[in-house]
KEKE-3310 file (N, C-alpha, C; in steps of 0.2 Angstrom, whole numbers, plus 5000, padded with zeros to 4 digits):
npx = (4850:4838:4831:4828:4838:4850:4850:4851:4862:4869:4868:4872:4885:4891:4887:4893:4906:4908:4907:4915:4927:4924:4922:4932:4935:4926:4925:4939:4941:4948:4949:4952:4963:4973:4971:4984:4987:4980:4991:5001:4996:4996:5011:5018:5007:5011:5024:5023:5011:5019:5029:5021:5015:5028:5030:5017:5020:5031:5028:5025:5035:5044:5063:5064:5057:5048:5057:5064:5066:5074:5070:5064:5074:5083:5076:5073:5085:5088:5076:5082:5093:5089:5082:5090:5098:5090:5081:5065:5051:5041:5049:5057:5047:5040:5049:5058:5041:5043:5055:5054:5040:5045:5057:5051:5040:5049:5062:5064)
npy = (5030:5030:5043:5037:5023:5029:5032:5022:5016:5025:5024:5010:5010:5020:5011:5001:5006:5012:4998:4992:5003:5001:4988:4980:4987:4980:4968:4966:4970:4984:4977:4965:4951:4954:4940:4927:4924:4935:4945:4939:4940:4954:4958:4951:4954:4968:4966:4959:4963:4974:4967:4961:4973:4977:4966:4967:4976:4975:4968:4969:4974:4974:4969:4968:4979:4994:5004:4997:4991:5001:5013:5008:5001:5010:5017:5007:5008:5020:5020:5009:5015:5026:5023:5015:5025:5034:5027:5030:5026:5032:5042:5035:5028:5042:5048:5038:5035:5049:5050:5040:5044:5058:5053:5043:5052:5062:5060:5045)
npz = (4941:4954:4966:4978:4977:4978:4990:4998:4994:4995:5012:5013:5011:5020:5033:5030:5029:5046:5052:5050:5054:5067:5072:5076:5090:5096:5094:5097:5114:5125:5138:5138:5133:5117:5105:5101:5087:5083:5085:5078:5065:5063:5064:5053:5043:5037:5030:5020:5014:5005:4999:4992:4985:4980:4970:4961:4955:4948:4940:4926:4918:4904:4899:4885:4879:4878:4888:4895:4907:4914:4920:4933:4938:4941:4951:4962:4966:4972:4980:4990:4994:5000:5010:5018:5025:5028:5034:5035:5032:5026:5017:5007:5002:4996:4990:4980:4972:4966:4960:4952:4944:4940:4932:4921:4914:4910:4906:4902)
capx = (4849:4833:4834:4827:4845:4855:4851:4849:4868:4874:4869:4876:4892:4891:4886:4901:4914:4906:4907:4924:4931:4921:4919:4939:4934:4921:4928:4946:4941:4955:4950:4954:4971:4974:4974:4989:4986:4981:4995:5005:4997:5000:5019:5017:5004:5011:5029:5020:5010:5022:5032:5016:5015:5033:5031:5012:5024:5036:5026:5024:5042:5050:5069:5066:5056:5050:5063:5070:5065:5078:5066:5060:5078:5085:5070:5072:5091:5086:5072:5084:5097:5086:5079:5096:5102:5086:5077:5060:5047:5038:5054:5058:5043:5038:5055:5057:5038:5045:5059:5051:5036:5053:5061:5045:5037:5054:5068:5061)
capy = (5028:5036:5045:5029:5019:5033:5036:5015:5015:5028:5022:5005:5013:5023:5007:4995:5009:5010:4993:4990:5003:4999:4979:4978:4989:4978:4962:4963:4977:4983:4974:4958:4951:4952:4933:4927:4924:4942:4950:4938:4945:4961:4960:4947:4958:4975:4967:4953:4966:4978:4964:4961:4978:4976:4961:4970:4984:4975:4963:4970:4977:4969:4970:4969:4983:5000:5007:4991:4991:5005:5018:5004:4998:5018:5018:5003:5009:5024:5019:5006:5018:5033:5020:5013:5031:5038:5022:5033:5023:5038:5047:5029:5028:5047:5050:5034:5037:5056:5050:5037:5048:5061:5047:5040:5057:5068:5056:5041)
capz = (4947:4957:4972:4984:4975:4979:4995:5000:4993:5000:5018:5015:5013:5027:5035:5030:5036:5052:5055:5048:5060:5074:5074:5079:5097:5098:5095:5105:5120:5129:5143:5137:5130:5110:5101:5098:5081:5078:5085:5076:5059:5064:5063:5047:5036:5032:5026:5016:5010:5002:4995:4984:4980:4975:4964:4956:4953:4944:4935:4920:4915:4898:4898:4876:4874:4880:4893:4898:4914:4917:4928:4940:4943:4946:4955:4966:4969:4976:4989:4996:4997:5005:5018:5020:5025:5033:5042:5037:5025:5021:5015:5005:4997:4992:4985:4975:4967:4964:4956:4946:4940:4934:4923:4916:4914:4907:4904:4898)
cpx = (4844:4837:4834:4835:4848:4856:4852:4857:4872:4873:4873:4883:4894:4891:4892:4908:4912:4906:4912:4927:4929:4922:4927:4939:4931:4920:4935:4944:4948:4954:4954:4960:4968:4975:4981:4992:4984:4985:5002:5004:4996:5007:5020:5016:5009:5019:5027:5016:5014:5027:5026:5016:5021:5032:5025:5016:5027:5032:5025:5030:5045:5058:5069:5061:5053:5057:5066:5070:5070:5075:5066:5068:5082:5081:5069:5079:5090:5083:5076:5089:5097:5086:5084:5098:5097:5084:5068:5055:5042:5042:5055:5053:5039:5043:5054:5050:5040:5051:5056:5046:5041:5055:5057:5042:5042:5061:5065:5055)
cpy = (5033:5037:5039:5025:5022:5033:5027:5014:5019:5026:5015:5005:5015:5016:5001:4999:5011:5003:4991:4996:5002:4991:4977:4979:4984:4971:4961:4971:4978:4981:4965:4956:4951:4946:4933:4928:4931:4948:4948:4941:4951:4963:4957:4950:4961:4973:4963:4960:4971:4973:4963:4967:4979:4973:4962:4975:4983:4970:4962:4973:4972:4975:4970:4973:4989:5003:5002:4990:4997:5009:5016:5005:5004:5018:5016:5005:5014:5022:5014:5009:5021:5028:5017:5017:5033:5034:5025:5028:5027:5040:5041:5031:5034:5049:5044:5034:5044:5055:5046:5039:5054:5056:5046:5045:5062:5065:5054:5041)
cpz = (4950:4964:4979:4981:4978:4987:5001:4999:4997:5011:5021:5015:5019:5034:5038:5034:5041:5055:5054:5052:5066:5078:5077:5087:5100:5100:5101:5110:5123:5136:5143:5132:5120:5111:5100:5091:5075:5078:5079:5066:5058:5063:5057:5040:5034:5027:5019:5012:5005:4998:4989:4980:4975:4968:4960:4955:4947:4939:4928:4914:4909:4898:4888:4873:4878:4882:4895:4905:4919:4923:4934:4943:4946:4952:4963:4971:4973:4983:4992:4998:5003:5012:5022:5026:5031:5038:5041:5031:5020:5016:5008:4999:4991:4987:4982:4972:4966:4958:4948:4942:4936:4929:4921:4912:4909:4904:4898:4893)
residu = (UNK:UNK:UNK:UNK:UNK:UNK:UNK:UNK:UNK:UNK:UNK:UNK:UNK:UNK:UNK:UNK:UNK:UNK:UNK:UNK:UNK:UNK:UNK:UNK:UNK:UNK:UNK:UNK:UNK:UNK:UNK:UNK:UNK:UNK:UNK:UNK:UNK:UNK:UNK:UNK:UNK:UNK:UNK:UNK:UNK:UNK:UNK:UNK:UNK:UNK:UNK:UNK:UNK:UNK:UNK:UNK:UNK:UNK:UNK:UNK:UNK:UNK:UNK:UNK:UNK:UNK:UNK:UNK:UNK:UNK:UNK:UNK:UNK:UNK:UNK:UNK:UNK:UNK:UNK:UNK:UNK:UNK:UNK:UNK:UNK:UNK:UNK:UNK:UNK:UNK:UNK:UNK:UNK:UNK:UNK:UNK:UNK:UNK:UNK:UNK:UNK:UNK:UNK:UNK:UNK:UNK:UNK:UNK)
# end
C-alpha cells in the first residue's frame, strides 16, 4: 500500500466515524420529537441483540463430543443466577465470560 492509499484510507475512516456519530444529532435534533418508530427500536434492539449473541455463542456446542457442552451450561447458570441476585448486566456478563474462560482454559 503507498503512502497516497494509506493516507486516502485512513481519512475515509476518520470520515465514516464522523458521520456515524454525528448523522443521528443531525438527523433527530433535540428540538424536535424522536419517531416513534425509533424510539420503538431502541427498547426492541439491545434485547434482540443479545439473544443473538446468545444463540452465535451457542451454536456450535456438540453434546457427543469435546466437553459436551458442560462450560457453556455452568456458564449460563451462573450469569442468570448473578443477574438474578445483582440486577447488574455488566457484573452478569464479566463474571460469567470469567468463569467460562476458567473452565475451558483450566478444567476442561
Amino acid at each position: 500500500m503507498t503512502f497516497i492509499q494509506r493516507i486516502i484510507t485512513i481519512s475515509m475512516i476518520v470520515l465514516g466515524t464522523i458521520i456515524t456519530r454525528f448523522l443521528p444529532f443531525i438527523l433527530f435534533p433535540p428540538s424536535k420529537e424522536t419517531p416513534k418508530f425509533i424510539k420503538y427500536l431502541g427498547t426492541v434492539l439491545p434485547p434482540a441483540v443479545l439473544g443473538m449473541l446468545v444463540v452465535y455463542s451457542l451454536k456450535d456446542i456438540s453434546i457427543l463430543t469435546g466437553s459436551h457442552g458442560i462450560p457453556e451450561l455452568i456458564s449460563i447458570v451462573f450469569i442468570i443466577s448473578i443477574h438474578i441476585w445483582k440486577r447488574k448486566m455488566l457484573i452478569s456478563i464479566a463474571g460469567g465470560t470469567i468463569l467460562y474462560m476458567f473452565l475451558i482454559q483450566v478444567v476442561f
